[in-house]
C-alpha positions as a Markdown table, in Angstrom:
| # | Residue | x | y | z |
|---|---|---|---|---|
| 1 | Unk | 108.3 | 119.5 | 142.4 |
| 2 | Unk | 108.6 | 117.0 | 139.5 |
| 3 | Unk | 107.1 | 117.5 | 136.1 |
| 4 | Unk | 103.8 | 114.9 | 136.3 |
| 5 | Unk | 102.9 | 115.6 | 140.0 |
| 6 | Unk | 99.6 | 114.9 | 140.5 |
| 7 | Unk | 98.5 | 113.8 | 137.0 |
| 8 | Unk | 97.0 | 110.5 | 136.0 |
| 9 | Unk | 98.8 | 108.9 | 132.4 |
| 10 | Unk | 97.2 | 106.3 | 130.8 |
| 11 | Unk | 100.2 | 104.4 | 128.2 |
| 12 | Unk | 98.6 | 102.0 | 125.4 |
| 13 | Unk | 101.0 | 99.1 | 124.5 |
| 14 | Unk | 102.8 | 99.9 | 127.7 |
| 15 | Unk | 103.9 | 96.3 | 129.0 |
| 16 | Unk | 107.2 | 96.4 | 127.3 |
| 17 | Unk | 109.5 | 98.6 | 125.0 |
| 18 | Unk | 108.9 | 101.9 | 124.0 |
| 19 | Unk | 105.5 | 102.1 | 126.0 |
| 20 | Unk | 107.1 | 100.8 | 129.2 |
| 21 | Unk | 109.9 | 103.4 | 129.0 |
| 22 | Unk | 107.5 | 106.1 | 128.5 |
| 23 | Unk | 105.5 | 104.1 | 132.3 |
| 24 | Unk | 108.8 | 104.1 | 134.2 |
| 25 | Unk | 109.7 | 108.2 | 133.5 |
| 26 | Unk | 106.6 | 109.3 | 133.9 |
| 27 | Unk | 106.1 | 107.7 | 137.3 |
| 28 | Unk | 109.7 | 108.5 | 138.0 |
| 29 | Unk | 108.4 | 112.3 | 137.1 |
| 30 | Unk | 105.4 | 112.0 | 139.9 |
| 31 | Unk | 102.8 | 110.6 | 138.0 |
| 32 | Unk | 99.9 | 107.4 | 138.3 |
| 33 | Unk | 99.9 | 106.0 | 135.7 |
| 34 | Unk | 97.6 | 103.2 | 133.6 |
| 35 | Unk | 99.4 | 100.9 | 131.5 |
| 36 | Unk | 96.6 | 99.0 | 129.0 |
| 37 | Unk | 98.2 | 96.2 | 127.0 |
| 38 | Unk | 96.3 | 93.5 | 125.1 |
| 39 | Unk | 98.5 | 91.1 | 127.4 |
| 40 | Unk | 96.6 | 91.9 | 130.8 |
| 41 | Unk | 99.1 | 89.9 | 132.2 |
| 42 | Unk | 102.1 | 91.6 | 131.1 |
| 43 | Unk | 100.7 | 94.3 | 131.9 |
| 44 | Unk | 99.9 | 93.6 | 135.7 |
| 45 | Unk | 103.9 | 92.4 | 135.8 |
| 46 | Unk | 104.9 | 95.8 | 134.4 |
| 47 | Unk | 103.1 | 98.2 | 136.7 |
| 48 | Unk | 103.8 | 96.0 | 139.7 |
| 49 | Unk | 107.7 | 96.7 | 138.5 |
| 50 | Unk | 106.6 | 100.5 | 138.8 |
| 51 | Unk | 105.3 | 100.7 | 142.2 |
| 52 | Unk | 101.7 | 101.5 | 143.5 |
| 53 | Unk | 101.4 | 104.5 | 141.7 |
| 54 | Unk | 100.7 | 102.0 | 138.7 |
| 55 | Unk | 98.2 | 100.0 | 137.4 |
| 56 | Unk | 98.0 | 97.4 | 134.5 |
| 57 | Unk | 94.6 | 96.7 | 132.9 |
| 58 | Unk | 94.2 | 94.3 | 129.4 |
| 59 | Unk | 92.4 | 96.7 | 126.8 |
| 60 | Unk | 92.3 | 96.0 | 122.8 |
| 61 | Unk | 92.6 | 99.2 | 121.8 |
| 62 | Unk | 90.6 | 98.5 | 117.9 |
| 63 | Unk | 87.5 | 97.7 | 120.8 |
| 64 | Unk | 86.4 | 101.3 | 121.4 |
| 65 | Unk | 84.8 | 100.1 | 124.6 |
| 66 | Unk | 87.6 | 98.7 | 125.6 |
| 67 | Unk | 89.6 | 101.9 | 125.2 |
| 68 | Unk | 86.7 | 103.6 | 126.9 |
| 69 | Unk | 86.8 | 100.8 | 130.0 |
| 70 | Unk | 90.6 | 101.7 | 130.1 |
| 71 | Unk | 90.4 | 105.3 | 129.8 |
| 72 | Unk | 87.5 | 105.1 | 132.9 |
| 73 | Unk | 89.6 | 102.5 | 134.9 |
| 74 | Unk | 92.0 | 105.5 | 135.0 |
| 75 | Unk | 89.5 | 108.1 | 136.2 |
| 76 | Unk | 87.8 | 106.2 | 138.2 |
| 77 | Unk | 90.9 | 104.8 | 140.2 |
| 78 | Unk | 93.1 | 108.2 | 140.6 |
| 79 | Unk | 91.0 | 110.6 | 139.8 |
| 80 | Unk | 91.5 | 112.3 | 136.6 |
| 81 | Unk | 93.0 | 112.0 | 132.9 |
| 82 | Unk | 95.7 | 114.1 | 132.0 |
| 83 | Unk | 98.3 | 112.4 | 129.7 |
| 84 | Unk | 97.7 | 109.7 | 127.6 |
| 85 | Unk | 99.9 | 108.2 | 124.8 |
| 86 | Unk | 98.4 | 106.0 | 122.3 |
| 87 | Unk | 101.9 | 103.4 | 121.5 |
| 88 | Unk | 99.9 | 100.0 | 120.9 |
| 89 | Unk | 100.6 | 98.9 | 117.6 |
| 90 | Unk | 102.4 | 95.7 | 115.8 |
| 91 | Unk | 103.6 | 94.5 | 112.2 |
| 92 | Unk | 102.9 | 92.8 | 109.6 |
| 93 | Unk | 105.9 | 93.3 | 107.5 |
| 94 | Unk | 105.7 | 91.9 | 103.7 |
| 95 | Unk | 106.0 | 93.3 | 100.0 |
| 96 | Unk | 102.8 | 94.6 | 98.7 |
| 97 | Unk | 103.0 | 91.7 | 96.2 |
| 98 | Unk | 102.9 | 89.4 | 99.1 |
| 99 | Unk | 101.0 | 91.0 | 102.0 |
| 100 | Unk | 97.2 | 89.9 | 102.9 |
| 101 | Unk | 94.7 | 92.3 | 103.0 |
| 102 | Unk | 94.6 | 90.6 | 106.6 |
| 103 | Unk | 98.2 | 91.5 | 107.4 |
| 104 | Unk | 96.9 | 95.2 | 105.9 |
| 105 | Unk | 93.5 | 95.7 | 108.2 |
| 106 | Unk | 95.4 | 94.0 | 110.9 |
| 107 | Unk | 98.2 | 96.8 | 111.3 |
| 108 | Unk | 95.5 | 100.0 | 110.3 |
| 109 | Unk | 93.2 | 98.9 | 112.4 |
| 110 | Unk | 95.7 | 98.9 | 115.7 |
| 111 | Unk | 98.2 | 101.9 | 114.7 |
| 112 | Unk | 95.6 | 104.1 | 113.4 |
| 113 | Unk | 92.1 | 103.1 | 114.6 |
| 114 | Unk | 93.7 | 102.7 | 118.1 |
| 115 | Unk | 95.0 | 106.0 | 117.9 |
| 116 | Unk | 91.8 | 107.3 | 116.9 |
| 117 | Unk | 89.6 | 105.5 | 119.8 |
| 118 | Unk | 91.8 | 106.9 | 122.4 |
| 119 | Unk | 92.6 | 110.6 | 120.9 |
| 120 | Unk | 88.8 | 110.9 | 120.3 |
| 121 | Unk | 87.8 | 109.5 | 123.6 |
| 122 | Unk | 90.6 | 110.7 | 126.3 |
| 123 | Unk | 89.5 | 114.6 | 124.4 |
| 124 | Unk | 86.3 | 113.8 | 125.7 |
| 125 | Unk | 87.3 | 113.5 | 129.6 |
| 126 | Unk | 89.7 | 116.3 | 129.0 |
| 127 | Unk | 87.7 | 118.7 | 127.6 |
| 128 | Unk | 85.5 | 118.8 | 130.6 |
| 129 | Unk | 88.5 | 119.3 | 132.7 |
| 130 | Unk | 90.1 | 122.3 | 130.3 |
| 131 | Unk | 93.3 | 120.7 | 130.4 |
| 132 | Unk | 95.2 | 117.1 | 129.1 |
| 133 | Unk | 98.0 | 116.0 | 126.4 |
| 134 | Unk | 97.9 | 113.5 | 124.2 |
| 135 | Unk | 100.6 | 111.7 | 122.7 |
| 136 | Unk | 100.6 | 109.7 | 119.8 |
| 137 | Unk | 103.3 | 107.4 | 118.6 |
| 138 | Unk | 104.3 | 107.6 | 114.8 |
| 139 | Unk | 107.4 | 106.4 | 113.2 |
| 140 | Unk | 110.0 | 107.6 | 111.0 |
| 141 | Unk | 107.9 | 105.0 | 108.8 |
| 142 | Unk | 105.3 | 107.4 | 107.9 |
| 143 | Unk | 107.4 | 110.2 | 107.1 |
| 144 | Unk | 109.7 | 107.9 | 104.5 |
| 145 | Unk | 107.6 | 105.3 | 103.7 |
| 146 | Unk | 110.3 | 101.9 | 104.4 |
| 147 | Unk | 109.7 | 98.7 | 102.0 |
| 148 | Unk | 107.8 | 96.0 | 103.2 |
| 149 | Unk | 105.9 | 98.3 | 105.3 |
| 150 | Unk | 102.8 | 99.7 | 103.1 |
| 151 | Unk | 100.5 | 98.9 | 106.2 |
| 152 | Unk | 102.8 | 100.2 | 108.9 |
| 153 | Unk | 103.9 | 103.5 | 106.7 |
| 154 | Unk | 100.5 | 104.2 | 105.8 |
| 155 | Unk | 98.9 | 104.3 | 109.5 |
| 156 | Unk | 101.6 | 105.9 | 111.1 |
| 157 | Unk | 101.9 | 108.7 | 108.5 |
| 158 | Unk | 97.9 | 108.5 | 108.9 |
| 159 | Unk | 99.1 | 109.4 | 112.5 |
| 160 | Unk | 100.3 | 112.5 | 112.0 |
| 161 | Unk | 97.1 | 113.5 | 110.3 |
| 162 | Unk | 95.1 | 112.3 | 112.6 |
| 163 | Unk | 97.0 | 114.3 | 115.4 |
| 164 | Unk | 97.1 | 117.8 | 113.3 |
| 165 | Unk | 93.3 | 117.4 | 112.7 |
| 166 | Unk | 92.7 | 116.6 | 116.6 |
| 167 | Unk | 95.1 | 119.2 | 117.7 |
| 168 | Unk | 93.0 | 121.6 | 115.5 |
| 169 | Unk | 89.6 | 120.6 | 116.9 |
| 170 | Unk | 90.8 | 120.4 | 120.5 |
| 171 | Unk | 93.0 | 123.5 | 121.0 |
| 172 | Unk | 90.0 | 126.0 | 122.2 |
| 173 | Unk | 89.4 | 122.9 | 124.9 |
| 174 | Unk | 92.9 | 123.3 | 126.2 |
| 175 | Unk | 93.4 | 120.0 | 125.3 |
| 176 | Unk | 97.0 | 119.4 | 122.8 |
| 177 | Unk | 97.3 | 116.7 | 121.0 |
| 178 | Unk | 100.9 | 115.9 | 119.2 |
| 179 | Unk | 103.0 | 112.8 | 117.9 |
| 180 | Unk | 106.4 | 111.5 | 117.9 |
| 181 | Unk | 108.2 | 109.8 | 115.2 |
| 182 | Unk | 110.9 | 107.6 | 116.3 |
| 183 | Unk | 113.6 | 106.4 | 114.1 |
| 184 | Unk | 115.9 | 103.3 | 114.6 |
| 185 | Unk | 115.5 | 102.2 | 118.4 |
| 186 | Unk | 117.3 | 99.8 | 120.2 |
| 187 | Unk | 114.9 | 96.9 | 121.0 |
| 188 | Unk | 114.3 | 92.7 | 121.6 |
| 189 | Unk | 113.0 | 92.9 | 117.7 |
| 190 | Unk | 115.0 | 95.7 | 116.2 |
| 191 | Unk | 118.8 | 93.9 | 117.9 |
| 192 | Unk | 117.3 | 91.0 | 116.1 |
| 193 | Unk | 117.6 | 92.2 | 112.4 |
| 194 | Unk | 120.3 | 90.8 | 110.0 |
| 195 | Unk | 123.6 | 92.2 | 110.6 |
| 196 | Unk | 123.2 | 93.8 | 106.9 |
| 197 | Unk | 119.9 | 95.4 | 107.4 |
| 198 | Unk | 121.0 | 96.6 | 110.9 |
| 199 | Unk | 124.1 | 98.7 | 109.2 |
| 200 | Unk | 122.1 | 99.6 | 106.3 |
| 201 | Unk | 120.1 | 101.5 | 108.4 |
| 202 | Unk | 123.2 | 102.9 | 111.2 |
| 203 | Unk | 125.0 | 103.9 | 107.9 |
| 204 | Unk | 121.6 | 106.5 | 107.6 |
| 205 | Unk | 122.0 | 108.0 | 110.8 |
| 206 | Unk | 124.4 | 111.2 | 111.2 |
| 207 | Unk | 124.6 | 110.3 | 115.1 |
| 208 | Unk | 126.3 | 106.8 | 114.4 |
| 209 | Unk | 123.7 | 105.1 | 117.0 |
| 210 | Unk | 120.6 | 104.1 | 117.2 |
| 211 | Unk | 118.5 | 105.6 | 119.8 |
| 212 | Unk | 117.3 | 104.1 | 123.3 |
| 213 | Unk | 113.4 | 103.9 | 124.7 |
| 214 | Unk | 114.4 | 106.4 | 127.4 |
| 215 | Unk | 115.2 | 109.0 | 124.8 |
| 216 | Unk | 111.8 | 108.4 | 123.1 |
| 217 | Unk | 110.2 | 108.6 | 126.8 |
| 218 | Unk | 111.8 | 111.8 | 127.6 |
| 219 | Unk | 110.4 | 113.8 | 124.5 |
| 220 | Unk | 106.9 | 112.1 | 125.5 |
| 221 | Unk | 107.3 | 113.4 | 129.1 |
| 222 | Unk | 107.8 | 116.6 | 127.5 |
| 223 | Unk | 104.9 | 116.4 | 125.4 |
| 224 | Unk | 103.3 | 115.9 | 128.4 |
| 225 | Unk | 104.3 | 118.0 | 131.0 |
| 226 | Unk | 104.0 | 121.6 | 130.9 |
| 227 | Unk | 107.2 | 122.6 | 129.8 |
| 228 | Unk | 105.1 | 122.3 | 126.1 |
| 229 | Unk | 102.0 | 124.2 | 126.9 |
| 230 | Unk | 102.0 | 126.1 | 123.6 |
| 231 | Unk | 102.6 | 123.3 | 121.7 |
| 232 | Unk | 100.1 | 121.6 | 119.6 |
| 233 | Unk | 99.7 | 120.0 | 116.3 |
| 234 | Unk | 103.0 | 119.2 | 116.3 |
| 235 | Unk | 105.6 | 116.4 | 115.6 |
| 236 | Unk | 109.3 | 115.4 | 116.8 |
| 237 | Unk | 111.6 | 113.6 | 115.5 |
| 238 | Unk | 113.5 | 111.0 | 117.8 |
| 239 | Unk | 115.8 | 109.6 | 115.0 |
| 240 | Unk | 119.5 | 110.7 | 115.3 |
| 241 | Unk | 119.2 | 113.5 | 112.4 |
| 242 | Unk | 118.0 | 109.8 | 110.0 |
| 243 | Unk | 115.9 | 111.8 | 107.1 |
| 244 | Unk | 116.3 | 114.7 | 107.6 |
């Protein structure tokens, strides 16, 4: 008996990275599972790389109806909602002296917006059903606050908010709603930092490495899966001990 067996996942931002780590244990862990990615493309490669228990579909999650198209795609194909994780997001990194109010509505409206079309709308399948987790992806980022990052700090830490307030409407539904913060994690765009910024940030960590996307998909298989079923409101750290 694996840990997802017979539940449908639906993973936002799930074409590559952290996202697609989270696609490949949970259908490893017996689950279908819905990747939505604002690359419809990519994400038609990726869940053909999982198998025909996947299924990629292009959604933009700051289009509510699009979230809702995804979130019904899932239902409507396997049969039920009962994980989903809300990981789209991108940056805009720049000073506050230099950053657009573009660059600032751009990265709110994704993180946190997205987060809040599918929290609000996947609670609204799951309630019916008494059951579901959601998942949302923070970062270390909103706990800290990291320069250069007033959009991305402020929406992820508006993450956590958002997920304690859900968590708190939601709980009588048995429906839990929790986030994870991931630290430094090895990546395509994290490997590509200047040397100096990279140890900077190693020389913060009491583990000495940064982390993989598995280990960030292993805590949201948790989150999903049973083995947290009194656990909601919550938030875990995936950062090597960084800020503690």
């Amino acid at each position: 008996m694996k840990l997802l067996d017979d539940r449908t996942a639906v993973i936002t931002g799930g074409a590559q990275g952290i996202g697609y780590a989270i696609a490949e244990v949970f259908v490893g862990q017996g689950a279908r599972v819905v990747i939505g990615d604002l690359d419809g493309d990519a994400a038609g490669i990726a869940a053909k790389k999982l198998g025909d228990r996947a299924l990629g579909v292009a959604c933009d999650v700051v289009d509510g109806e699009d979230v809702e198209r995804l979130l019904d795609t899932a239902v409507e194909t396997f049969g039920s909602l009962d994980a989903l994780v809300n990981n789209a997001g991108i940056t805009r990194d720049a000073t506050m002296r230099t950053m657009t109010e573009d660059q600032f509505d751009q990265v709110i409206a994704v993180h946190l917006k997205g987060a809040w079309h599918g929290t609000r709308l996947a609670s609204a399948i799951m309630r019916e059903q008494r059951s579901g987790s959601i998942v949302n992806i923070s970062s270390l980022s909103g706990k800290v606050g990291m320069v250069g990052q007033t959009n991305y700090s402020a929406a992820k830490a508006g993450i956590i908010g958002l997920t304690k307030a859900a968590a708190k409407e939601m709980a009588h539904h048995g429906v839990r709603v929790n986030a994870i913060q991931p630290g430094l994690i090895r990546s395509a765009m994290t490997e590509a930092m200047p040397q100096k910024a990279w140890d900077q940030k190693m020389a913060e960590i009491p583990m000495g490495r940064a982390g993989e996307p598995a280990e960030v998909a292993s805590v949201a298989l948790f989150y999903a899966s049973d083995l947290s079923s009194y656990m909601t409101g919550t938030t875990a750290e995936v950062t090597g001990g960084r800020f503690m």
